[in-house]
VEXDODREN-630000 format. One record per residue (C-alpha): residue number from 0; z, x, y. Coordinates in Angstrom, 3 decimals, decimal comma. Each point is the difference from the previous one (the first is absolute). Example, Ala and Ser with C-alpha at 12.3 -4.5 7.8 and 13.67 -1.06 7.14 Angstrom:
2
SITE / 0 / 7,800 / 12,300 / -4,500
SITE / 1 / -0,660 / 1,370 / 3,440
***
This chain:
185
SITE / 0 / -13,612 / -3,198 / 8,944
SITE / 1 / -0,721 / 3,904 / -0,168
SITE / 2 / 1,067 / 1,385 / -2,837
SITE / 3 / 0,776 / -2,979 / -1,835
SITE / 4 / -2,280 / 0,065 / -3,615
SITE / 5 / 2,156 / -2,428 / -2,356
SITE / 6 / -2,490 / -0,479 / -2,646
SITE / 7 / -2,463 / 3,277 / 0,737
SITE / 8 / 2,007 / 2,910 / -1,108
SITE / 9 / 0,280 / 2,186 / -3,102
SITE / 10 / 1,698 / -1,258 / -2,684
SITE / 11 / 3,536 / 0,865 / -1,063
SITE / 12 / 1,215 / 2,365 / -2,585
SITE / 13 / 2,821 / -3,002 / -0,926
SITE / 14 / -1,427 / -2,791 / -2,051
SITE / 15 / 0,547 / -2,989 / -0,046
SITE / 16 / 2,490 / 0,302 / -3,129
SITE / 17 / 2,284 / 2,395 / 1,832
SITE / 18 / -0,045 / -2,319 / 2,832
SITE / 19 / 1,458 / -2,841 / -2,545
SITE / 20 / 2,465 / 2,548 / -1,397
SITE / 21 / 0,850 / 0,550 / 3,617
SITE / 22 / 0,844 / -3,334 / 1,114
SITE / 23 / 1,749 / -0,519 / -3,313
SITE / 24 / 2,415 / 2,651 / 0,721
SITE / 25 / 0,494 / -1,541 / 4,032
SITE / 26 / 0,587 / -3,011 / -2,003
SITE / 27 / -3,270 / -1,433 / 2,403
SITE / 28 / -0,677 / -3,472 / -1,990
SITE / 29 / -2,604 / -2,637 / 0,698
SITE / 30 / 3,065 / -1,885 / 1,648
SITE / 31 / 0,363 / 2,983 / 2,666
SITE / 32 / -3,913 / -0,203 / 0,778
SITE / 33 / 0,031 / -4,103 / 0,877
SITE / 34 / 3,283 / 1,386 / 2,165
SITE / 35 / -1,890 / 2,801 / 1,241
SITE / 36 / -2,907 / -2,270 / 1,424
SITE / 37 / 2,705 / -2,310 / 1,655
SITE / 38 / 1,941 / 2,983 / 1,304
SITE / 39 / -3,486 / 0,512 / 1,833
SITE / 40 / -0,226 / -3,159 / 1,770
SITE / 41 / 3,149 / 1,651 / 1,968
SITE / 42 / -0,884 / 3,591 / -0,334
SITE / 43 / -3,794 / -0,230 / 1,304
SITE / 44 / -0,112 / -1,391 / 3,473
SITE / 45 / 2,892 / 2,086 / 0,562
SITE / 46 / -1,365 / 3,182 / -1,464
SITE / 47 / -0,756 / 1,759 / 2,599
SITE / 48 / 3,299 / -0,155 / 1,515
SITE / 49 / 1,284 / 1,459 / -2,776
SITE / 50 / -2,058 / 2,789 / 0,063
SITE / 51 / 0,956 / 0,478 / 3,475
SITE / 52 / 3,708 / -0,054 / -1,017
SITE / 53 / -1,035 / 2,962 / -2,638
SITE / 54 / -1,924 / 1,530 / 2,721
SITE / 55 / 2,834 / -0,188 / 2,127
SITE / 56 / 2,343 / 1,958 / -2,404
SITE / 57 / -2,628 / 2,378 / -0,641
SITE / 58 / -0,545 / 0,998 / 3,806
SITE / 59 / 3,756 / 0,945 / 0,095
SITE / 60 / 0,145 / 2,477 / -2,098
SITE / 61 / -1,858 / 3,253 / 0,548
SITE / 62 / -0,355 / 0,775 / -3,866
SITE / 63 / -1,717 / -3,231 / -0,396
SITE / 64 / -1,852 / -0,272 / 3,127
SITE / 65 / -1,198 / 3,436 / -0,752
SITE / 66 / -2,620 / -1,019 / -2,776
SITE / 67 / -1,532 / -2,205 / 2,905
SITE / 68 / -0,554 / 2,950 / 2,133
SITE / 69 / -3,034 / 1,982 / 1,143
SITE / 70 / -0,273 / 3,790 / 0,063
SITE / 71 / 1,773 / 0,182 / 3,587
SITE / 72 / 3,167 / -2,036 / -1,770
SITE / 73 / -0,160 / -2,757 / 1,782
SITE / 74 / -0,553 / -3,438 / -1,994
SITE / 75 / -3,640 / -0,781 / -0,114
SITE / 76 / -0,100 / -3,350 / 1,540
SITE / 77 / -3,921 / -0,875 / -1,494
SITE / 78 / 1,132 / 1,389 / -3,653
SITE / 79 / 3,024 / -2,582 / 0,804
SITE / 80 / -2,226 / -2,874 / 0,991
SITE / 81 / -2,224 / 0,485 / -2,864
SITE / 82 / 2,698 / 0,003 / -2,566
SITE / 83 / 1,762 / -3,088 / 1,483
SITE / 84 / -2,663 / -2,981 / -0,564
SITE / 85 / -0,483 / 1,741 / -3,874
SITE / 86 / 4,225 / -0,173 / -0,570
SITE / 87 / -0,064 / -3,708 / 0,733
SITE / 88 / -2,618 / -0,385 / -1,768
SITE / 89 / 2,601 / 1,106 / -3,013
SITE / 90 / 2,176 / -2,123 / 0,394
SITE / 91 / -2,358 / -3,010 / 0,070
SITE / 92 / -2,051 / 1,574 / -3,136
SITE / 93 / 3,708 / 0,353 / -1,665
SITE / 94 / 0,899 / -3,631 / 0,655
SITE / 95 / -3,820 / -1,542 / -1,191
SITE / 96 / -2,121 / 2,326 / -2,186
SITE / 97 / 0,460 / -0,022 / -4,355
SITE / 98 / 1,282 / 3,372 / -0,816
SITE / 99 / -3,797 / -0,114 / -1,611
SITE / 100 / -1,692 / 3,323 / -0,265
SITE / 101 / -1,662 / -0,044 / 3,245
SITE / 102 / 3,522 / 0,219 / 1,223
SITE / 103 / 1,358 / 2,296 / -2,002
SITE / 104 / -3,046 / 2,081 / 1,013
SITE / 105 / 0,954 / -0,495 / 3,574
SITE / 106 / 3,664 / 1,195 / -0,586
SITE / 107 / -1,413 / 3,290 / -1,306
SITE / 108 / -1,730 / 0,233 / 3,237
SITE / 109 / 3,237 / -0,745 / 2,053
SITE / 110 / 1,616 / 2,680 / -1,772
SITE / 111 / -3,079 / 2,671 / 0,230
SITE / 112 / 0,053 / -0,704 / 3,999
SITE / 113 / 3,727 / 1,112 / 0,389
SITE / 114 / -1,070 / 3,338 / -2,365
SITE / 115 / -2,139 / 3,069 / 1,258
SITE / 116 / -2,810 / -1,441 / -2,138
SITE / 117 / -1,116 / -2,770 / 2,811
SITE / 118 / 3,026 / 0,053 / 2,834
SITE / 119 / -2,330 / 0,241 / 3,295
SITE / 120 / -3,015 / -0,706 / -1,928
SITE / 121 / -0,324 / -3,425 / 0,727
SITE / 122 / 0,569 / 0,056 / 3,660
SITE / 123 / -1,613 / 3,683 / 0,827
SITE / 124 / 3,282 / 0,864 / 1,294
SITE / 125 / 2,120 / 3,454 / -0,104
SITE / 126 / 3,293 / -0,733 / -0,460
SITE / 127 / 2,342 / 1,553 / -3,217
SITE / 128 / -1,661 / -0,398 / -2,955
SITE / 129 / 2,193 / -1,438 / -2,316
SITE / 130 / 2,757 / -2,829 / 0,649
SITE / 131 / 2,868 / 1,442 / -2,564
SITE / 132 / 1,016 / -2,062 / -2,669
SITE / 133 / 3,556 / -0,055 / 0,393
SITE / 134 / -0,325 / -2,033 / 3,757
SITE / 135 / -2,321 / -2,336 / -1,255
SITE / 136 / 2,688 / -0,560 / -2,943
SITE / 137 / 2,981 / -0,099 / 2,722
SITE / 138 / -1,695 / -2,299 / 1,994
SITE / 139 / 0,342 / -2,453 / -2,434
SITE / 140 / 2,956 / -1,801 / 1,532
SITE / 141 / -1,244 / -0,559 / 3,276
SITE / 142 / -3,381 / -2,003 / -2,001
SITE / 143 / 2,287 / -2,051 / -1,552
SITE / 144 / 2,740 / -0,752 / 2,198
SITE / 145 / -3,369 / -1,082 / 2,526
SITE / 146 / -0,707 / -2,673 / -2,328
SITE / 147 / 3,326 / -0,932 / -1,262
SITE / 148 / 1,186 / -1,174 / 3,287
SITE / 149 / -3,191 / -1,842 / 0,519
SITE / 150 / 0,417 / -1,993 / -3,578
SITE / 151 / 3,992 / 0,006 / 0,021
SITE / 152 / -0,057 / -4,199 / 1,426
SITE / 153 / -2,678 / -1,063 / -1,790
SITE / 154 / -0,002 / -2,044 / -2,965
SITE / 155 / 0,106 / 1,829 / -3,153
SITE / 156 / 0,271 / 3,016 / 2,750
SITE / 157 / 1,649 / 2,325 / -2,863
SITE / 158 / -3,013 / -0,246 / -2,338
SITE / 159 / -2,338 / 1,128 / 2,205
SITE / 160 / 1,990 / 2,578 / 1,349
SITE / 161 / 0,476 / 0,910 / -3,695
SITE / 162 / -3,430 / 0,039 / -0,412
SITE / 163 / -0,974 / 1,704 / 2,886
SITE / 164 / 2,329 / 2,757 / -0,951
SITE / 165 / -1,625 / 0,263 / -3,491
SITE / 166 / -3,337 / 0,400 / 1,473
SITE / 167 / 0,941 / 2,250 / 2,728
SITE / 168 / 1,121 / 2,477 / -3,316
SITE / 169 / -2,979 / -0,791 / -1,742
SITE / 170 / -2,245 / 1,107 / 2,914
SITE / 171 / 2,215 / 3,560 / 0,686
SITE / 172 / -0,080 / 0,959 / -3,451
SITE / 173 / -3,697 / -0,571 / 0,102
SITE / 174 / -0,323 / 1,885 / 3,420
SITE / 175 / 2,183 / 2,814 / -1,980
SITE / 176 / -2,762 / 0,427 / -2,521
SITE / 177 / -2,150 / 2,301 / 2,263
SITE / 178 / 3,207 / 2,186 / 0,667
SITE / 179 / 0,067 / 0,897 / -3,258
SITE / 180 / -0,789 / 2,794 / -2,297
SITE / 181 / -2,494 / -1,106 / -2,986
SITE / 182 / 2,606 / -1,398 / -3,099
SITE / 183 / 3,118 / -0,661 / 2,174
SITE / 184 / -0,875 / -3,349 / 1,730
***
């Protein structure tokens, strides 16, 4: 898919020991990976109506809509399209991939894309340049109540919800690194 590069972009900043320190302090354990994967075998095939459900929030409200929109302030619906396919891809990379270096590389890129560093770069398109912080950070609940409801029958449905929570965190305060100023990540 355009835009997509897991595996072919510059590395992160983070390394790999920060990472560990990281998922230490989410509490992320080996035990919250093996639920992670499971949590995918739900979460995948119906990823992309979860993103749709995010989408759907996000279209209501003008201040968040607004980052999707061209220079005539309408919402851009190619920028949209393009981002879609790369959001579900996420959620499937979040559910399958080792938090290995190539992704931790990748989340640095996630984060960069949202900042005036690459937002638009990717796609050619003109809309705001920067996604602020503080919605990506809000949005939060809507990510996780998504998947929740999706894992709340299953069996051993409140591990993987725990560990889908965990590496929701892990991934925003990786995307947060690019919003920073050098020394206070």
């Amino acid at each position: 898919m355009n835009g997509y590069d897991f595996g072919a972009v510059p590395s992160s900043p983070v390394t790999q020991g920060e990472l560990e320190m990281l998922k230490a302090t989410a509490g992320f354990t080996d035990a919250d990976s093996l639920a992670l994967k499971k949590a995918g075998q739900i979460l995948i095939p119906q990823a992309e109506a979860m993103v749709d459900e995010w989408r759907n929030i996000i279209g209501s409200q003008e201040h968040l809509w607004h980052w999707f929109a061209g220079p005539e302030g309408t919402p851009d619906d190619s920028y949209k399209s393009a981002v879609k396919p790369r959001f579900v891809q996420w959620v499937k990379d979040l559910c399958t991939r080792p938090f290995d270096q190539d992704w931790l590389n990748y989340q640095e890129e996630i984060g960069r894309r949202h900042t005036p560093e690459k937002k638009n770069r990717t796609d050619g398109k003109r809309t705001p340049p920067l996604v602020p912080l503080r919605y990506i950070l809000a949005f939060t609940p809507a990510i996780l109540a998504a998947a929740h409801a999706r894992l709340a029958g299953a069996e051993n449905g409140a591990d993987m919800q725990a560990a889908w929570t965990k590496a929701v965190m892990l991934t925003l305060s990786l995307w947060a690194r690019p919003f920073t100023r050098d020394g206070l990540w």
